[in-house]
C-alpha positions in Angstrom: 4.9 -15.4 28.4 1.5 -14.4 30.1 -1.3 -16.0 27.9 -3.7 -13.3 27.8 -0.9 -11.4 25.3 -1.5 -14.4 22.8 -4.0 -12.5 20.6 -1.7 -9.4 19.9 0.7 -11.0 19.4 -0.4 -13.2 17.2 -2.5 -10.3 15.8 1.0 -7.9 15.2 3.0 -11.4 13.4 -0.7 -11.0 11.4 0.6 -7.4 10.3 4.1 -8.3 9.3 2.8 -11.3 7.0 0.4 -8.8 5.8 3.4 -6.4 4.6 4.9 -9.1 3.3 2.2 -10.4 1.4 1.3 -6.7 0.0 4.8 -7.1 -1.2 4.5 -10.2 -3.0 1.2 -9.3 -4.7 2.6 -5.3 -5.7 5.4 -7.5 -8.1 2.0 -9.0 -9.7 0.5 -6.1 -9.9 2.6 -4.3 -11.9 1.9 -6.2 -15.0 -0.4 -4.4 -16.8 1.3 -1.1 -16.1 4.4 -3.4 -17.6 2.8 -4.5 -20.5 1.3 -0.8 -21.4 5.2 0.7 -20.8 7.1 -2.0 -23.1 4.5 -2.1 -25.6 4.4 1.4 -26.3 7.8 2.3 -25.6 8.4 -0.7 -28.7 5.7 0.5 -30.9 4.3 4.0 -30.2 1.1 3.5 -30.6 -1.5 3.9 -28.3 -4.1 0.9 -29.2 -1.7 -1.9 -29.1 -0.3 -0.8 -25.2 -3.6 -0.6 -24.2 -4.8 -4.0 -26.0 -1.8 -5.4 -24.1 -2.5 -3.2 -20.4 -5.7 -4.9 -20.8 -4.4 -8.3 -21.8 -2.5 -8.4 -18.9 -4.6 -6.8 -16.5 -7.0 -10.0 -17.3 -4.0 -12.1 -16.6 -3.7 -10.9 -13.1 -6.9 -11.3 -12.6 -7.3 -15.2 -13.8 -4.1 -15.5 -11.4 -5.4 -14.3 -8.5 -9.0 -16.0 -8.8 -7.2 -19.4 -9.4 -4.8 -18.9 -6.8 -7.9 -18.3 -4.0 -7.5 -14.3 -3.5 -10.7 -12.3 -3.6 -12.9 -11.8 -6.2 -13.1 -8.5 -5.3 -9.1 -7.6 -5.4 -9.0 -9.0 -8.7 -11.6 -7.2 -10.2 -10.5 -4.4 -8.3 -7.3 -4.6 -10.4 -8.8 -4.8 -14.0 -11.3 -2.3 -12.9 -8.6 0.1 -12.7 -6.6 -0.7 -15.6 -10.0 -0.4 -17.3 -10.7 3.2 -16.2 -6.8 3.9 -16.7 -7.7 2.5 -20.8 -10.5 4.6 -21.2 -9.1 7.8 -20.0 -5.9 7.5 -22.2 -8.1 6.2 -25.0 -10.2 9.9 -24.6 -7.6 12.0 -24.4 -5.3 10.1 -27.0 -2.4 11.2 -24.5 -0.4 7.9 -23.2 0.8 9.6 -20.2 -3.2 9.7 -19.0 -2.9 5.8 -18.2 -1.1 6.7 -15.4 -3.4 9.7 -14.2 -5.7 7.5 -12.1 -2.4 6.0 -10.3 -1.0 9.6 -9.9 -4.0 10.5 -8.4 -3.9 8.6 -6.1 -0.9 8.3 -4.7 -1.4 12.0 -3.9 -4.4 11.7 -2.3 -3.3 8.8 -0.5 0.0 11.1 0.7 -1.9 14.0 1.5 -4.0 11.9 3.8 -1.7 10.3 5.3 0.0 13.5 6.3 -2.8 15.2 8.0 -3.7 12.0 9.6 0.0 11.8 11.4 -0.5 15.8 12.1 -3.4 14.7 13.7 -1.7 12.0 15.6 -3.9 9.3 13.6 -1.6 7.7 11.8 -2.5 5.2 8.9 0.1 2.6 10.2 -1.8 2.1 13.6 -5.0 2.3 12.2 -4.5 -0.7 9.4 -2.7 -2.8 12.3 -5.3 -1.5 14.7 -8.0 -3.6 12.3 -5.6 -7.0 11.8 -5.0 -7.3 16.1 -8.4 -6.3 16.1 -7.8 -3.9 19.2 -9.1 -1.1 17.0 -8.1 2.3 18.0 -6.7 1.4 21.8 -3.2 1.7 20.8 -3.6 5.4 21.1 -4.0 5.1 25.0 -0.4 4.5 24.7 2.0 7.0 23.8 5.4 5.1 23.5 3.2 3.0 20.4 1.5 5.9 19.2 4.9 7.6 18.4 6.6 4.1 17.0 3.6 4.0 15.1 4.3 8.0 14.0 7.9 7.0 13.2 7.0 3.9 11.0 4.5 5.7 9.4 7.3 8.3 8.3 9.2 6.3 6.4 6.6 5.1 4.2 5.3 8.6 4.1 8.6 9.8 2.5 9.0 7.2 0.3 5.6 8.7 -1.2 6.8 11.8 -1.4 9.8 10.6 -3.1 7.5 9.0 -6.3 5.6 11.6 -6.6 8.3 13.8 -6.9 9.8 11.7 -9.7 6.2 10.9 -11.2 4.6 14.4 -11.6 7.3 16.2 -13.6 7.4 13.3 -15.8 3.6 13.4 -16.5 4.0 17.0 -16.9 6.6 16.7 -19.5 4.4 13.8 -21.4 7.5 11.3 -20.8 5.1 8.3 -21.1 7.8 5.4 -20.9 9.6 7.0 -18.1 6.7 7.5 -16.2 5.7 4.1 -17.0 8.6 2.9 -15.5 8.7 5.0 -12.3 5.2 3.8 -12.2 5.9 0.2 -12.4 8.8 0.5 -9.4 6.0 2.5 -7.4 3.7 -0.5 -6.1 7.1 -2.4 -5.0 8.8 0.7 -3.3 6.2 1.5 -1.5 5.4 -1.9 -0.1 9.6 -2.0 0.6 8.6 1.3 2.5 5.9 -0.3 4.5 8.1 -3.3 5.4 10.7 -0.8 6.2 8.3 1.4 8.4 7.1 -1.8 10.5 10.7 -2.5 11.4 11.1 1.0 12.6 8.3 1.2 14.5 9.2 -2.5 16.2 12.9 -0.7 17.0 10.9 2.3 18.3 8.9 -0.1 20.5 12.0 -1.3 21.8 11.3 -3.9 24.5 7.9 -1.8 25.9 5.2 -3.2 26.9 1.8 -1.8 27.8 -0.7 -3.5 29.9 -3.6 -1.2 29.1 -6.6 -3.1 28.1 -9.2 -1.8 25.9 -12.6 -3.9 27.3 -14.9 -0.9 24.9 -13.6 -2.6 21.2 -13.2 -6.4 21.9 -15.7 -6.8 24.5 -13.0 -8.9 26.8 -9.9 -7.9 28.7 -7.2 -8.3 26.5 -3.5 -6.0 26.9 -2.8 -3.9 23.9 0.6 -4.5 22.9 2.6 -7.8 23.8 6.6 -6.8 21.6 7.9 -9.5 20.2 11.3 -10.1 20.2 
């Protein structure tokens, strides 16, 4: 193997293990929205799921700082679960904790849709920051269209939640939503998993001995496939 393909390559295993952790941390995730869906599917009553979102929002958050994640992330986390609270806690409407989330997820599809229109998609950029190569991938069309066909799949598998999700909220179905809700963080990392595999079968045995010296400063080849 030519040396000089070390650092993608090493940078693209980088991206897999970063799916793979997303994965791991969207089961942890999922507890507050857990606690809030139980509680108030068990009780009813809006003050106790939210004492209990909150509860174990602050769980997560003890978890990851002990375990070494950010700071950030895990405030990140809590802060949402905060502004979830407070919404619901306004409107007095359960189904509102999950308005922020609803949100956006559609934003987050909508983007991503115009961004693969525009032959941008989100896939190659996120990888594009880990293999540190930037946006040099695009130089390449075989990639750029794996990259499109990965990015699909997790694409769909948006549109599929959302599809579930909105006519729940909709309806006011607060424990239902709360459970497609809870599924959502794990499906979709499933679906980013899913989509790197694809776009590594698109790949196929290519390779593409373009360098990009404009965003690392050094001759390095864009893509090095694994096997």
């Amino acid at each position: 193997m030519d040396p000089i393909a070390h650092p993608v390559a090493d940078g693209e295993d980088a991206a897999e293990a970063a799916v793979r952790s997303r994965l791991r941390a969207a089961v942890v995730d999922v507890a507050p929205i857990f606690g809030f869906t139980v509680s108030y599917a068990l009780t009813h009553r809006l003050t106790v799921a939210l004492v209990l979102a909150m509860a174990a929002a602050a769980g997560v958050c003890v978890y990851r700082v002990v375990r070494g994640d950010s700071v950030w992330r895990a405030l990140a986390v809590l802060g949402l679960v905060c502004v979830q609270g407070t919404l619901a806690a306004k409107t007095g409407q359960a189904t509102d904790f999950f308005l922020p989330n609803l949100v956006m997820h559609s934003v987050g599809a909508l983007a991503s849709a115009v961004l693969l229109l525009l032959g941008w998609p989100p896939m190659g950029l996120v990888v594009g920051l880990i293999t540190k190569e930037r946006t040099a991938w695009r130089r390449c069309t075989v990639r750029r269209r794996a990259f499109i066909k990965g990015n699909l799949v997790i694409l769909a598998a948006s549109l599929a939640m959302l599809a579930i999700q909105l006519p729940l909220y909709l309806s006011g179905q607060a424990v239902a939503l709360g459970t497609a809700d809870a599924f959502g963080p794990p499906v979709l990392a499933l679906s980013a998993l899913l989509g790197w595999r694809v776009y590594r079968r698109a790949l196929g045995d290519h390779l593409c001995a373009t360098n990009d010296r404009t965003n690392t400063g050094t001759s390095l080849p864009l893509e090095r496939t694994l096997p």
